[in-house]
C-alpha positions as CSV (number, residue, x, y, z in Angstrom):
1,X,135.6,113.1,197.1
2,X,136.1,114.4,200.5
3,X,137.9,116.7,202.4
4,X,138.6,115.2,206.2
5,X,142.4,115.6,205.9
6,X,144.0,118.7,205.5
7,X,147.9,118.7,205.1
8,X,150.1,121.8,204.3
9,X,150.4,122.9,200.9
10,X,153.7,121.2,200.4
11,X,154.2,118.7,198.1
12,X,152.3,115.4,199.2
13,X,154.3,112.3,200.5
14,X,153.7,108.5,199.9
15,X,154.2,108.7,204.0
16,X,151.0,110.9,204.0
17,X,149.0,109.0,201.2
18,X,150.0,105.9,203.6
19,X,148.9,107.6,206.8
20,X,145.5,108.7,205.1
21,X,144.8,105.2,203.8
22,X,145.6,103.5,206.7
23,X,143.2,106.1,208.7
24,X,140.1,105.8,206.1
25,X,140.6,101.8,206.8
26,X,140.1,102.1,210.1
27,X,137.1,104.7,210.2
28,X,135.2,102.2,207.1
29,X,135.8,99.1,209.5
30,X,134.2,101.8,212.7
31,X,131.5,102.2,210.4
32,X,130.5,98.9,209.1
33,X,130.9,97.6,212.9
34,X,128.9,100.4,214.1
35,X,126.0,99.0,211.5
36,X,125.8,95.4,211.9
37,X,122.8,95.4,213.4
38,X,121.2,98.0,212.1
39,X,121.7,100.1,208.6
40,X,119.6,101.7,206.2
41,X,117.9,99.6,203.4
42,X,118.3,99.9,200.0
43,X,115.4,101.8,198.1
44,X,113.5,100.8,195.0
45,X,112.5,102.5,191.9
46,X,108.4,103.2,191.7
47,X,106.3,105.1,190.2
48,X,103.9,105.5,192.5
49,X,104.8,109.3,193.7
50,X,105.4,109.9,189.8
51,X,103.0,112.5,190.0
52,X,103.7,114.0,193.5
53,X,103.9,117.8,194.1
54,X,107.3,118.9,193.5
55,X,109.2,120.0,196.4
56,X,112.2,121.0,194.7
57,X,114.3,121.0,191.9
58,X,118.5,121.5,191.8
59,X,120.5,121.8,188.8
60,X,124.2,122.3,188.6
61,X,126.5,122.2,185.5
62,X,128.3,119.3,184.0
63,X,131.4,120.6,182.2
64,X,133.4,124.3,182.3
65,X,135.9,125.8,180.6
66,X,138.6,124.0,180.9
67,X,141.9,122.9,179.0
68,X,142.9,120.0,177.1
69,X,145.1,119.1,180.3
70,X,142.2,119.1,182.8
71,X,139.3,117.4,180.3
72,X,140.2,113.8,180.9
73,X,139.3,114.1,184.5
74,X,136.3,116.1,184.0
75,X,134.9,113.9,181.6
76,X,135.7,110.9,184.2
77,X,133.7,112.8,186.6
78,X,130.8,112.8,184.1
79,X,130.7,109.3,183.4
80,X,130.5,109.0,187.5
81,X,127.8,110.8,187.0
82,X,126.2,109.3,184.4
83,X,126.7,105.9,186.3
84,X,125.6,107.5,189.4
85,X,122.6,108.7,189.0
86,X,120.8,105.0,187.8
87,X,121.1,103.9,191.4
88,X,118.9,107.0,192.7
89,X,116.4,108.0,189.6
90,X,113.0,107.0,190.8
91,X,113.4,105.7,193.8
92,X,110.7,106.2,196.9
93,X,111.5,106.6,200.0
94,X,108.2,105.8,202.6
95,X,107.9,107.9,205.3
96,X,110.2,107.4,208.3
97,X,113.4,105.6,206.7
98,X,115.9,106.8,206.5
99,X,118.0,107.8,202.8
100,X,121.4,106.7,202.8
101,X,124.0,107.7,199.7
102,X,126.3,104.7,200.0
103,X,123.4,102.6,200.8
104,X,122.0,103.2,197.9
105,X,124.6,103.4,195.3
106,X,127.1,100.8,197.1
107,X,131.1,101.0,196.9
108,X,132.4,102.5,193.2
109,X,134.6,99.8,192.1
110,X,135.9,99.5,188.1
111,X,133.7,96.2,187.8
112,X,130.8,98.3,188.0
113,X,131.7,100.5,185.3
114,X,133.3,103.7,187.5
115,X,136.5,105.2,186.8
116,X,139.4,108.0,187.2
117,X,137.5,111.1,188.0
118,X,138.6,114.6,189.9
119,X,138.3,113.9,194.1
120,X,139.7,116.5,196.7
121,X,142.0,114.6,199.0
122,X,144.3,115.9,201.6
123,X,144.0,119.9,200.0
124,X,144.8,118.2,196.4
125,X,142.4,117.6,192.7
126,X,143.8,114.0,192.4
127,X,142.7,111.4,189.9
128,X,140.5,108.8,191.8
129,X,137.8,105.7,190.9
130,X,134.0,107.4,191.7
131,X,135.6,110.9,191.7
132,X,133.3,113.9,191.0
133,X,130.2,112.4,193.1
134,X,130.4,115.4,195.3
135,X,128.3,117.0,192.6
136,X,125.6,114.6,193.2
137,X,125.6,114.4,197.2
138,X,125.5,118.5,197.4
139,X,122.9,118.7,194.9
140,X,120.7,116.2,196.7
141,X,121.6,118.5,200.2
142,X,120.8,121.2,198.6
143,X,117.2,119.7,197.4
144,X,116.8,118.3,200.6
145,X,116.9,121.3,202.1
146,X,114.9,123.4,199.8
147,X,111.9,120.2,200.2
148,X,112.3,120.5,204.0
149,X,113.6,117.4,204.6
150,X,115.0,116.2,208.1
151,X,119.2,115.9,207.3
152,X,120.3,112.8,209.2
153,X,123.8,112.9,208.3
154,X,125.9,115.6,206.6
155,X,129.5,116.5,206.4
156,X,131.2,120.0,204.6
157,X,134.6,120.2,202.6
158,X,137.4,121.0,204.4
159,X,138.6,122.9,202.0
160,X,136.8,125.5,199.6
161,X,137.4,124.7,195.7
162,X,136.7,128.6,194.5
163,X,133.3,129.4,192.8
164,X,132.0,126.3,194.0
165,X,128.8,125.5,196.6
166,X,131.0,125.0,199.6
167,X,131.4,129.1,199.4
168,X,127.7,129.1,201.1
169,X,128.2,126.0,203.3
170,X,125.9,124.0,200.7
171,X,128.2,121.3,199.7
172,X,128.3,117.7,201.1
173,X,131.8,115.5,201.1
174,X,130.9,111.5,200.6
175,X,134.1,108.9,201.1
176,X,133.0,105.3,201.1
177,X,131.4,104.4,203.4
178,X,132.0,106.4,206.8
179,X,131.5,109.8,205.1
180,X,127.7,109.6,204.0
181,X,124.7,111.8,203.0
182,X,121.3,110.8,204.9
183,X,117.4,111.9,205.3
184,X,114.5,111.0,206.2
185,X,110.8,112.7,206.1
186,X,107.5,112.1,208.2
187,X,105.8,111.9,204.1
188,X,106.8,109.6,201.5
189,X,109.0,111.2,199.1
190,X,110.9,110.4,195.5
191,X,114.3,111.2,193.7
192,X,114.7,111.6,190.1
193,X,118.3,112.2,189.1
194,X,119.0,113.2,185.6
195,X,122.0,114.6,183.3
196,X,120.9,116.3,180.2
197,X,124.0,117.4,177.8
198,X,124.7,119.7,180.2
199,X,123.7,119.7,183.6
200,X,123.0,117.7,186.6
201,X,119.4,118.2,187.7
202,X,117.7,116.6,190.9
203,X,114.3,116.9,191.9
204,X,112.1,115.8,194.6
205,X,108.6,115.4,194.9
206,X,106.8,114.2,198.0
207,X,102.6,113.9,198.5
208,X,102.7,115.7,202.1
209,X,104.8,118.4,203.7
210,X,108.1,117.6,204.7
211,X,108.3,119.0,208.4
212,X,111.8,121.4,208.2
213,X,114.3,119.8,211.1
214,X,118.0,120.4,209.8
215,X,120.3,119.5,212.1
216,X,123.9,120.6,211.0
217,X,126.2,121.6,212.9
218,X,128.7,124.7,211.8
219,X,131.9,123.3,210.5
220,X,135.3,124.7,211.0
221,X,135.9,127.2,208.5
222,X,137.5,125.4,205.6
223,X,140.7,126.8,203.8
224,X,140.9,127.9,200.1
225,X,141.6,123.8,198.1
226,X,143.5,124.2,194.4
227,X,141.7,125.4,191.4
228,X,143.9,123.1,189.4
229,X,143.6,119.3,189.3
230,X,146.6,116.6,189.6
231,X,146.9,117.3,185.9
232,X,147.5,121.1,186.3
233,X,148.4,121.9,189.5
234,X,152.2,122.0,188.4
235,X,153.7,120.5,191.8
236,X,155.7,118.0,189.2
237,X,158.1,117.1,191.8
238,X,154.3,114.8,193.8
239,X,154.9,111.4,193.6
240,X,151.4,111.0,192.3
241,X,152.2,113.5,189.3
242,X,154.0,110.8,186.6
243,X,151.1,108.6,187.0
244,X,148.2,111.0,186.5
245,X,150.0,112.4,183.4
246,X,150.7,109.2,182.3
247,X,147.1,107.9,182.0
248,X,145.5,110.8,181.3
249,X,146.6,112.4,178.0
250,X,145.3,115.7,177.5
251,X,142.0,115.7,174.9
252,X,138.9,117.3,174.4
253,X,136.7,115.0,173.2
254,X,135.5,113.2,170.1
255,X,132.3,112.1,168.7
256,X,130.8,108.1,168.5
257,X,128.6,107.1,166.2
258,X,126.0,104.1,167.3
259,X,125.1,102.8,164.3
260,X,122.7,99.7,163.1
261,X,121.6,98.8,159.5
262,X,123.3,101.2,157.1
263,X,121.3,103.4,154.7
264,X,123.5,105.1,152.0
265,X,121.6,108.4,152.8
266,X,123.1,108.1,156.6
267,X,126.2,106.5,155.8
268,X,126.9,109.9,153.2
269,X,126.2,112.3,156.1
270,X,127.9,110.5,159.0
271,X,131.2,110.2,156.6
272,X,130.6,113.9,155.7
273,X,130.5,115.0,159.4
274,X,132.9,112.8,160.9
275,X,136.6,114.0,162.0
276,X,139.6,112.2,163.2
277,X,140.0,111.0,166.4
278,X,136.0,109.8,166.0
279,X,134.6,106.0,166.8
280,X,132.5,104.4,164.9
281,X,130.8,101.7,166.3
282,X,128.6,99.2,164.3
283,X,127.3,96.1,164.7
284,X,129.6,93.6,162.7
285,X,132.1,94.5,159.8
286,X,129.6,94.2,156.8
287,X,132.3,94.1,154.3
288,X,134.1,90.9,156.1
289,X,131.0,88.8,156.9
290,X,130.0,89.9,153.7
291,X,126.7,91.9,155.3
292,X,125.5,94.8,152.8
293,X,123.4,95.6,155.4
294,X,126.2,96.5,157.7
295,X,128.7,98.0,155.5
296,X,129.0,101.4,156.6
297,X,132.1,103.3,155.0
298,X,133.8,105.2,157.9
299,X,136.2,107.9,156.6
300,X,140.2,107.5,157.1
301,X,141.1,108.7,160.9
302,X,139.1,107.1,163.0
303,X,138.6,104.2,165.3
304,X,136.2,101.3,164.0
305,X,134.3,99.1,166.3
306,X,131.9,96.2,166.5
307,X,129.7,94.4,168.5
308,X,129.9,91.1,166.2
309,X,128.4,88.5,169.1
310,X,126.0,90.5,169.9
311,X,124.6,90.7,166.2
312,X,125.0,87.0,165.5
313,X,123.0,86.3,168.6
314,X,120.4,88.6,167.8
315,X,120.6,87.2,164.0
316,X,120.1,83.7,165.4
317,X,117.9,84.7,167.4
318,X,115.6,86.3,164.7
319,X,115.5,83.3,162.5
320,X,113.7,81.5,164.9
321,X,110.8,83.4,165.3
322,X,107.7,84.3,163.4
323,X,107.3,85.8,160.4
324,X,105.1,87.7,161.3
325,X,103.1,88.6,165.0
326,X,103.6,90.1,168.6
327,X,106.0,87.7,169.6
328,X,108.6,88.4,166.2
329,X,108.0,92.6,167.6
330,X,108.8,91.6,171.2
331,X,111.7,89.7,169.6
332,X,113.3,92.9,167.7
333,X,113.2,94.8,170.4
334,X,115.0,92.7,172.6
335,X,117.3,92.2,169.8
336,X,118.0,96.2,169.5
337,X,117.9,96.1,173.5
338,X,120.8,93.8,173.4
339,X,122.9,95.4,171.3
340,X,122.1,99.3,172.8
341,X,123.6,97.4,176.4
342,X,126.6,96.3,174.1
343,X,127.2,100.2,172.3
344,X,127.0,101.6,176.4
345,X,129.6,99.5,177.4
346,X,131.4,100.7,174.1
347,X,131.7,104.1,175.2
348,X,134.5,105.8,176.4
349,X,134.1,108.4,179.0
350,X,135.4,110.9,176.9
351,X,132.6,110.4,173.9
352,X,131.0,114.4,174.3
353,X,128.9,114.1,171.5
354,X,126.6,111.1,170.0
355,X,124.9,110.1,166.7
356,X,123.2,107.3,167.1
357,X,120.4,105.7,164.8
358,X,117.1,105.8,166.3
359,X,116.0,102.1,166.9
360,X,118.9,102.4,169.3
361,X,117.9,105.4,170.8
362,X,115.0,104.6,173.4
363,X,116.9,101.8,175.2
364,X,120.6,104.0,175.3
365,X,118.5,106.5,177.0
366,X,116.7,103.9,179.6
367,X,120.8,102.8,180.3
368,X,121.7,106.8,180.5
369,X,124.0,106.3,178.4
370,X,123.2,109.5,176.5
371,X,123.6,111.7,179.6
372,X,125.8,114.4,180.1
373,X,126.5,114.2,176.0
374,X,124.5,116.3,173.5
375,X,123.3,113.6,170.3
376,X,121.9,113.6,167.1
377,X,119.5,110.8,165.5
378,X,119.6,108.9,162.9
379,X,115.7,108.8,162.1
380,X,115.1,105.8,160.1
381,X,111.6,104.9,161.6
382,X,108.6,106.7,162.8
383,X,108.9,106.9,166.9
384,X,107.3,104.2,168.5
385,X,104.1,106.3,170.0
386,X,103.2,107.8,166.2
387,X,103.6,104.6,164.3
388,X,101.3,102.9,167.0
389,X,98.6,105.9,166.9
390,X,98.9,105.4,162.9
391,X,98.6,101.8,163.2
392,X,95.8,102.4,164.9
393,X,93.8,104.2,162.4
394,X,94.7,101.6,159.7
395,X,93.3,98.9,162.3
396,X,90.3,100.7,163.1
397,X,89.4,101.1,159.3
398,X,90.3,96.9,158.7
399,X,89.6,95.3,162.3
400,X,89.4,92.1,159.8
401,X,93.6,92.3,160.0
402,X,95.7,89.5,162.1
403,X,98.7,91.6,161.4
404,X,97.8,95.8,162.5
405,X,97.3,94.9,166.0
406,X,101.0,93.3,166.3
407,X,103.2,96.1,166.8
408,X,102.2,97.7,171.0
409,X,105.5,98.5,172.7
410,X,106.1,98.8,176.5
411,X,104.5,102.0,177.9
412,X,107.8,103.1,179.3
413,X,109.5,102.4,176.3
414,X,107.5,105.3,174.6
415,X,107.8,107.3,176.9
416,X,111.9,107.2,176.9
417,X,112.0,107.5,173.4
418,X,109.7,110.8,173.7
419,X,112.2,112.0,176.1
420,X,115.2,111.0,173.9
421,X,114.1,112.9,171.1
422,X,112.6,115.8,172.7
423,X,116.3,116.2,174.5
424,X,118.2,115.5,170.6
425,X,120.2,118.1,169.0
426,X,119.7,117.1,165.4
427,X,117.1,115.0,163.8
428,X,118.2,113.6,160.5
429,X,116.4,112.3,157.7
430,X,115.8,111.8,153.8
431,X,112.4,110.7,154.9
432,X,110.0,113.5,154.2
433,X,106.6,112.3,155.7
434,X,109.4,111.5,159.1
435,X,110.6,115.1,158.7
436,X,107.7,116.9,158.3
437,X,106.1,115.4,161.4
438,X,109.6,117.1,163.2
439,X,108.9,120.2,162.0
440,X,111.7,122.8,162.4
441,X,114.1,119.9,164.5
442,X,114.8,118.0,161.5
443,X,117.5,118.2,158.9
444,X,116.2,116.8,156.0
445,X,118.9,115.1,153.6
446,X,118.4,113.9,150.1
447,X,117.6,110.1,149.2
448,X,120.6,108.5,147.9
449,X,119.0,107.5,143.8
450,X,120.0,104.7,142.5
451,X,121.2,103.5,139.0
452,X,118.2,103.4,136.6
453,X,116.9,100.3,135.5
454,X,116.8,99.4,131.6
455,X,113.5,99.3,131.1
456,X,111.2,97.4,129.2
457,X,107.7,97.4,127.7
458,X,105.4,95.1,128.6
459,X,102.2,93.6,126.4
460,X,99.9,94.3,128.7
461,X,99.5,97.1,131.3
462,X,101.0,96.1,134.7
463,X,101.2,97.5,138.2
464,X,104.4,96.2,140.4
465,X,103.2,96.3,144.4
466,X,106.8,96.1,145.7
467,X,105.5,94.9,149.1
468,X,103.8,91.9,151.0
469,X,99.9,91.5,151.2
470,X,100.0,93.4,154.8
471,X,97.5,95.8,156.1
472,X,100.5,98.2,156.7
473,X,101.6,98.4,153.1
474,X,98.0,99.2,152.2
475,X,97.1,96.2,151.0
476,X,93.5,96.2,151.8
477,X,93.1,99.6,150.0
478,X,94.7,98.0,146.8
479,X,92.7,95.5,146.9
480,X,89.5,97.7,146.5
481,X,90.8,100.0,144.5
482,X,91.3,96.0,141.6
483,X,88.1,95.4,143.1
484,X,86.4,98.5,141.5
485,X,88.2,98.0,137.9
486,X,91.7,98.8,136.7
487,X,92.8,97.8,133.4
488,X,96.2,96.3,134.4
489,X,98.0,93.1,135.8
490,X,98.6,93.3,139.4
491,X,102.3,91.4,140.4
492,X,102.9,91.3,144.0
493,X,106.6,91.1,145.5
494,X,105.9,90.3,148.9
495,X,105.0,86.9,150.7
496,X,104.0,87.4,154.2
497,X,100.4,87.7,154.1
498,X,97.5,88.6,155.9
499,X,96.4,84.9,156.5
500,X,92.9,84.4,156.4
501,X,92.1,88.0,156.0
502,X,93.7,87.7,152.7
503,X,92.8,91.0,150.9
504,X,93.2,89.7,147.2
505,X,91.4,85.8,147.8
506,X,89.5,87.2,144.9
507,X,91.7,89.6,142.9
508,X,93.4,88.0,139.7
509,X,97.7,88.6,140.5
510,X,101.0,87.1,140.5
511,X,103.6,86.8,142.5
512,X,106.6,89.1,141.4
513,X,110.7,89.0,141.5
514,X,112.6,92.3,141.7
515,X,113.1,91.9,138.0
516,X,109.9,92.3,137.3
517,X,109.8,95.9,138.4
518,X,111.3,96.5,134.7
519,X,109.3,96.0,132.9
520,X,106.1,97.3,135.3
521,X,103.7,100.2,133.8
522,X,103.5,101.6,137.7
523,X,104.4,101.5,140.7
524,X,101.9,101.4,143.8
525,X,102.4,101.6,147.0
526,X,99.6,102.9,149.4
527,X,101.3,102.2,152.6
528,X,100.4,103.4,156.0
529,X,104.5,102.8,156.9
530,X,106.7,102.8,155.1
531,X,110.5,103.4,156.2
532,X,112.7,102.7,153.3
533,X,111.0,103.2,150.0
534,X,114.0,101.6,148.1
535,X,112.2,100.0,144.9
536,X,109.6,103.4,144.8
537,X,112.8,104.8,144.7
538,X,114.4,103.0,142.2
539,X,111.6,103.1,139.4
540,X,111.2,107.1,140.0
541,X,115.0,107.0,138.8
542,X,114.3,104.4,136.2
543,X,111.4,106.6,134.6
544,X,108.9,104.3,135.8
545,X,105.8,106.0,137.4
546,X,104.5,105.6,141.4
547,X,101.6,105.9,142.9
548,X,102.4,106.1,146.8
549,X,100.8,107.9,150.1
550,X,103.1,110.9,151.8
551,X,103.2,108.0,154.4
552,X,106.4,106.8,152.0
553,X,108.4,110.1,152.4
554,X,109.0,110.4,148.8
555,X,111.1,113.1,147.6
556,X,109.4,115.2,144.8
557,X,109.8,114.0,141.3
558,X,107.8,113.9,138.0
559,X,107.0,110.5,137.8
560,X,105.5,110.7,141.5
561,X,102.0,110.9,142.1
562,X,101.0,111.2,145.9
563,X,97.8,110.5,147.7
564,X,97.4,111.7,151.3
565,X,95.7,108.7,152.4
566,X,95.6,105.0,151.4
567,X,92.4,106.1,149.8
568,X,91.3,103.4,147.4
569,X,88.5,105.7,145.3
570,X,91.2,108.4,144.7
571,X,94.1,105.0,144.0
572,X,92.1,104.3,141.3
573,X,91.6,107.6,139.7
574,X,95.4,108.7,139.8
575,X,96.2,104.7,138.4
576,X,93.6,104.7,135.6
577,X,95.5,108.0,134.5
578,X,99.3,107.1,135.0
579,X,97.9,103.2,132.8
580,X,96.2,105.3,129.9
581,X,99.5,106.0,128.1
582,X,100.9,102.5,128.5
583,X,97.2,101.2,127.3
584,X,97.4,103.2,124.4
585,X,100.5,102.2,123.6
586,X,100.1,98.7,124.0
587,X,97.6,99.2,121.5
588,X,99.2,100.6,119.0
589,X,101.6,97.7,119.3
């Protein structure tokens, strides 16, 4: 955006538009001449100013009210923005250098993901690639003034957009790469650059004092700009008018859901608050690869999308690694990683609003691609820093485990999932231990039931574990709890395994098949995780009692009996009870 040119308020001319491009050539050429042997560097991301005093903080809103007509370019400016602000969050600047905009983000070209966005040229709103970064450089003026920093380079609007900062001489024009935005302080200082769903907010922190040394001269007094943009400003007769109109259709928006393996629960609620115009975006089509796991059902009117290599390269990718371990973790979340890059590059510029399943979450906020949108999450795990802090415990009361220790994701990873949720609208879940730990943020929804079993009888008591021998799934606690005397057969689905800290090496079982779950006395499940209780779920709906922690998330029921804790005294207890029946009559028998 900039504002150097200031022609009559007659309709523009393609003679004009020629004479101003020929003139920004020329002063870009000046400029990079005038810098060949010395420019600015480029400025790194850190952390080690993290922590600094903050010298200033600067927020200015994202969106307004507008109409259908002038959203397109609004939401282009956002998606600037949003692609903006990557190249200036964290970075450090040591004392003495100088900050330069352009330096630091580089030229806004397509390639890199910029596009159509509102840009004052020559007294007119017109659509143009990078347009709307005028937000950014006069919010960074303004911070740099409010943190006392010296102002190297600076350049006002020539004209005034009403309502807007250039009213008190606090705006700053950029134009690539002659019109810039520059500092420098005697302290080391640092930039962090956000957009939440709706603002733009820039702080700066610094360890020492910036010494106050603005030199900006007083511009000319700048005359009153449009309030309209190309799209509005109803000079029909500008030869730039057909073209805007043409590629930017009015519209206000639609939703996109980011979606990875499909539980019926979310599937249900997504299709029940989807509307037309929506996209849907998920990573192969389950029904035509023939994926259960990916066949989400999106409603009629809206736009389907997947990210198909991405999800065969992350499936071929997973069959090559451990069953188990660190390295198989490391591996999955590279894996969701991948395909979160894939989703961001999915996105139109005029997605507003997001739901998004939360594996996905952490990495689409590291990309920012969740800025300047308001999103709701999909909660099918526990976040990252609780399910490590309950790991934890369950490691601490079996250090003997190879497999408790596995799961410790990057530091910073935690941390931007902590930051995605805490900024989330909506937090959804059928998970009721998941919910709970939310508190008033979540919407719980009901577990989809399934069909009930037909049942069968069998000779002898039998408990059904519907999991592997992992610490996790509370296998060391079952094991004690057999250890101390239950008057039942123990069948065991699972068959990854602890290794040689195998809890039952001396506990009389059998390995189990899905069918078996029939024909089981109870169901047990004492898990310290537990995400998808599917087979708990299925024998509460087929009559079938279960023993399980609140760890599972459960939903109330008859047949359920819950322990707080993989406890293996009070296992017992509640299992001896829930067996007596089914002793009694087996006996009969």
């Amino acid at each position: 955006m900039h504002a150097d040119h200031t022609p009559d308020r007659d309709s523009p001319t393609r003679l004009q538009a020629l004479v101003f491009h020929l003139k920004t050539r020329a002063l870009q050429a000046r400029r990079g001449l005038r810098e060949l042997s010395f420019r600015p560097p480029a400025h790194r991301a850190s952390s080690l100013l993290v922590d600094a005093p903050l010298l200033a903080v600067k927020r200015g809103p994202l969106w307004r009210d507008m109409t259908p007509a002038e959203f397109p370019l609004t939401a282009g400016k956002v998606e600037n923005l949003r692609r903006a602000v990557r190249a200036f969050h964290g970075i450090e600047i040591p004392a003495g250098q100088v900050f330069s905009f352009w330096r630091q983000l580089g030229r806004t070209t397509r390639s890199k993901g910029f596009t159509d966005g509102r840009e004052l040229r020559e007294g007119c709103m017109v659509p143009a690639i990078g347009g709307g970064l005028c937000q950014l450089s006069g919010l960074l003026y303004q911070a740099a003034l409010a943190a006392g920093l010296e102002i190297v380079e600076r350049h006002a609007h020539s004209r005034i957009i009403p309502g807007s900062s250039a009213e008190q001489d606090l705006d700053a024009t950029v134009f690539w790469n002659y019109v810039d935005l520059r500092f420098k302080s005697d302290s080391p200082w640092r930039i962090e650059a956000e957009l939440s769903a709706s603002e733009l907010v820039i702080r700066i922190r610094s360890t020492g004092a910036a010494k106050i040394a603005v030199a900006v001269p007083a511009p000319a007094k700048p005359r009153p700009a449009p309030s309209g943009d190309c799209l509005t400003c109803g000079m029909l007769e500008c030869f730039r008018h057909p073209a805007a109109t043409a590629d930017h259709a009015p519209a206000m928006g639609h939703s996109a859901f980011l979606l990875d393996g499909v539980w019926p629960e979310f599937d249900r609620w997504c299709r029940g608050h989807s509307r037309e115009g929506d996209r849907w975006i998920t990573p192969l089509d389950g029904r035509r690869w023939k994926k259960p796991n990916y066949k989400w059902s999106p409603p009629p009117g809206v736009t389907t999308r997947h990210a198909t290599l991405a999800t065969l390269l992350r499936s071929f990718r997973q069959r090559r690694i451990p069953a188990q371990g660190a390295a198989r973790q490391r591996a999955l979340l590279e894996g969701e990683a991948a395909l979160a890059r894939q989703y961001a590059a999915m996105l139109d510029p005029q997605c507003r609003h997001i739901i998004v399943s939360q594996n996905l979450l952490p990495h689409l906020w590291r990309l920012g691609a969740l800025g300047g949108r308001s999103f709701d999450v999909l909660v099918n795990r526990w976040p990252m820093e609780e399910l490590q802090r309950r790991l934890d415990l369950a490691k601490q009361a079996h250090p003997e485990s190879t497999t408790l220790g596995d799961f410790r994701a990057d530091p910073e990873l935690l941390r931007a999932e902590k930051e995605a949720l805490a900024a989330a609208a909506r937090l959804v879940t059928p998970h009721r231990a998941m919910a709970k730990h939310f508190g008033d943020r979540a919407w719980l929804i009901d577990w989809e039931m399934p069909k009930p079993l037909e049942t069968a009888v069998a000779t002898t008591p039998t408990v059904f574990f519907p999991a592997s021998k992992l610490g996790r799934k509370g296998a060391f606690e079952l094991a004690s709890a057999f250890c101390s005397g239950i008057p039942a057969q123990l069948k065991i689905l699972g068959r990854a395994n602890e290794g040689t800290a195998d809890p039952f090496a001396d506990i009389d079982h059998s390995q189990a098949s899905p069918a078996d779950l029939a024909s089981a006395s109870a169901v047990v499940l004492p898990a310290w995780i537990e995400h998808q209780p599917r087979l708990a779920l299925l024998a509460l709906a087929s009559g079938i009692p279960v023993v399980a922690t609140e760890a599972c998330g459960l939903p109330e029921h008859p047949q359920l009996h819950l322990l707080s804790s993989p406890d293996p005294v009070a296992m017992r207890t509640v299992l001896t009870a829930v067996l007596k029946p089914a002793s009694v009559s087996c006996a009969a028998c």
